[in-house]
N, C-alpha and C positions, 0 to 999 in steps of 0.2 A: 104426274107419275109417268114413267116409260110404258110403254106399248114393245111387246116381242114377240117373236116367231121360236118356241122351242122345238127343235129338231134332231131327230133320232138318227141318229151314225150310219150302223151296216144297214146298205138295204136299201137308205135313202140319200145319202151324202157319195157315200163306198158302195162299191160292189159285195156282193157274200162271193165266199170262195170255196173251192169245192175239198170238204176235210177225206182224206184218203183213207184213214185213221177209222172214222163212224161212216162214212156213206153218206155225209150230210151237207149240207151248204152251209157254211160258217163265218163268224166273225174272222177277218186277215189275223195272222199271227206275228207278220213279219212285214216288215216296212215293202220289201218288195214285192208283197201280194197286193200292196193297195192299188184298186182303179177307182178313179170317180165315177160317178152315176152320171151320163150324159145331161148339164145343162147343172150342174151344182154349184159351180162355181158365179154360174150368171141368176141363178137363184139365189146367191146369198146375195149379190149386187142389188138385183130388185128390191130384197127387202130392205135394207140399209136406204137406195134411193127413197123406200116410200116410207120411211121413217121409223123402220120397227130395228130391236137391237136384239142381235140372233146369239140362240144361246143352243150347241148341243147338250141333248142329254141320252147316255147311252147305258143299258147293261151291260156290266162284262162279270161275268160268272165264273169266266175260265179263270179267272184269280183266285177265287174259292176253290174252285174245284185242283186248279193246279196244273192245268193245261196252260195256264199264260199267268209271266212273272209282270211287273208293277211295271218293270226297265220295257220289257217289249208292250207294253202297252203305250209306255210314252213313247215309244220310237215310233209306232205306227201313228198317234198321234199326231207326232210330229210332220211324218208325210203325209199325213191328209191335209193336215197344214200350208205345208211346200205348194199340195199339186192347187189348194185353191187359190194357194198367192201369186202363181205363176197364169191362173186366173181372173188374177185384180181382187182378189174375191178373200175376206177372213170371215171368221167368226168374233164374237166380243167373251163368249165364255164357254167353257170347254166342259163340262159335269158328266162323271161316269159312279156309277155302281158295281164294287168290287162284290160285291156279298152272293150268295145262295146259300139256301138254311138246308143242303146235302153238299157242303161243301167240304174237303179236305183238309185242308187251311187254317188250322183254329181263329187264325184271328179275322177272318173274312168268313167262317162257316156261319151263320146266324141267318134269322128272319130279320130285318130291315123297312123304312117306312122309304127307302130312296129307291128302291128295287123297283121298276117300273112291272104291275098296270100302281103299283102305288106315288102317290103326286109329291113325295120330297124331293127331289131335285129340283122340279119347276117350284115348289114355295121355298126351299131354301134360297133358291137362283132370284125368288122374286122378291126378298127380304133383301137381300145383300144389294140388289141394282135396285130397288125403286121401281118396280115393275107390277103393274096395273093389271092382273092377271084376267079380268074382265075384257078387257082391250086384247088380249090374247091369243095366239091359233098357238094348239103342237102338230106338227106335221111327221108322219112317218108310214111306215110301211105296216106295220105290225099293229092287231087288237091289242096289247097292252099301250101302247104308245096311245093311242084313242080312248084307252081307260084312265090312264094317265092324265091326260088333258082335260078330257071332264071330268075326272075328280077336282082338279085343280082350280076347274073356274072357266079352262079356257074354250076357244070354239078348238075343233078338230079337222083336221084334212086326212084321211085315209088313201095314200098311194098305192095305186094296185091294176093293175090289166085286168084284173079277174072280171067275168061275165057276170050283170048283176044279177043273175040266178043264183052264184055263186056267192058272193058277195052277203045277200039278203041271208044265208044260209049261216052268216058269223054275226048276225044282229039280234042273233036268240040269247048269245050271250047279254049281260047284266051291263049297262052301261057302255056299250061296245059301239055305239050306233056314232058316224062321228055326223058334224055338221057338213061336210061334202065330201065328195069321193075325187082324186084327180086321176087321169092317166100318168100325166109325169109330173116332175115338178114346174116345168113350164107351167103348164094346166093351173100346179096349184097357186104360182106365185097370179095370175090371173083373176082367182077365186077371191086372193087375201087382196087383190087392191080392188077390186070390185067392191068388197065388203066395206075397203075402207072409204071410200070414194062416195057410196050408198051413207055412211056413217057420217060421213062430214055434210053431205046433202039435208040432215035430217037437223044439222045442226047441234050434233053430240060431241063437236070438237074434232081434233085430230086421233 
């Protein structure tokens, strides 16, 4: 079976942008808010090099809620696409969650099992490719992306600056704690081939 790196959007891949609108940091809504995260596009190379096959998975709410239509979400899409191509760098699959259960939308307002801290898009993702969800990291920014992952099977990398005073202070949550913390994704692509280097050492295959 495949071996993969599921990887969460805004935050870890893109930049959040600043909504005028709420006073909030937000998912881009428009192809030209997108920046990458410094070092994204040579993090998706790493892992491909070291043999894992990357798959985003992202929430976007603002579909329910009605703040972002289906068309600008694949435009934006599309440019986070462009800017990693333009750094040798893709993805192999692309998984988003339109849903929130106070959404406006009828046909996106609902509860949902793909809605991340819940694990459907990585076991859909892992049904459809052949993917080894044991052999696994999700990597992102955010406690549900870490609840996601170990719901799912997988190991976790939590990207984040924060001071581990801080840090330890989001591990009270229920399943939140992930298998490492990185600074960036540098850091984490680091973490995932150490593990897997240790793994093959041990004689568990690739």
């Amino acid at each position: 079976m495949n071996k993969a790196v599921f990887i969460d959007r805004d935050g870890t891949l893109n930049e959040m942008v600043y909504d005028e609108t709420h006073g909030l940091l937000d998912s881009p809504r428009r192809p030209e808010q997108v920046q990458l995260v410094k070092g994204a596009a040579a993090f998706l190379r790493g892992l491909k090099t070291a043999g894992f096959m990357t798959v985003v998975v992202t929430n976007q709410p603002g579909v329910a809620k009605g703040t972002l239509t289906l068309e600008e979400l694949y435009a934006v899409n599309r440019k986070v696409a462009r800017m990693l191509e333009a750094g040798h760098a893709e993805w192999d699959e692309m998984c988003f969650c339109p849903h929130h259960p106070k959404g406006v939308k009828r046909a996106f307002a609902k509860k949902c099992n793909c809605r991340k801290p819940k694990p459907g898009m990585l076991v859909q993702a892992a049904k459809d490719r052949g993917i080894d969800l044991r052999k696994s990291w999700m990597v992102g920014d955010g406690l549900n992306d870490i609840q996601a992952g170990r719901a799912a099977g997988c190991k976790t990398i939590l990207v984040t600056k924060l001071k581990l005073d801080q840090i330890e202070q989001f591990f009270k949550l229920q399943n939140a704690k992930p298998t490492a913390i990185a600074a960036d994704l540098r850091h984490a692509l680091r973490i995932i081939r150490a593990a897997s280097k240790s793994r093959r050492n041990k004689g568990d295959g690739p």
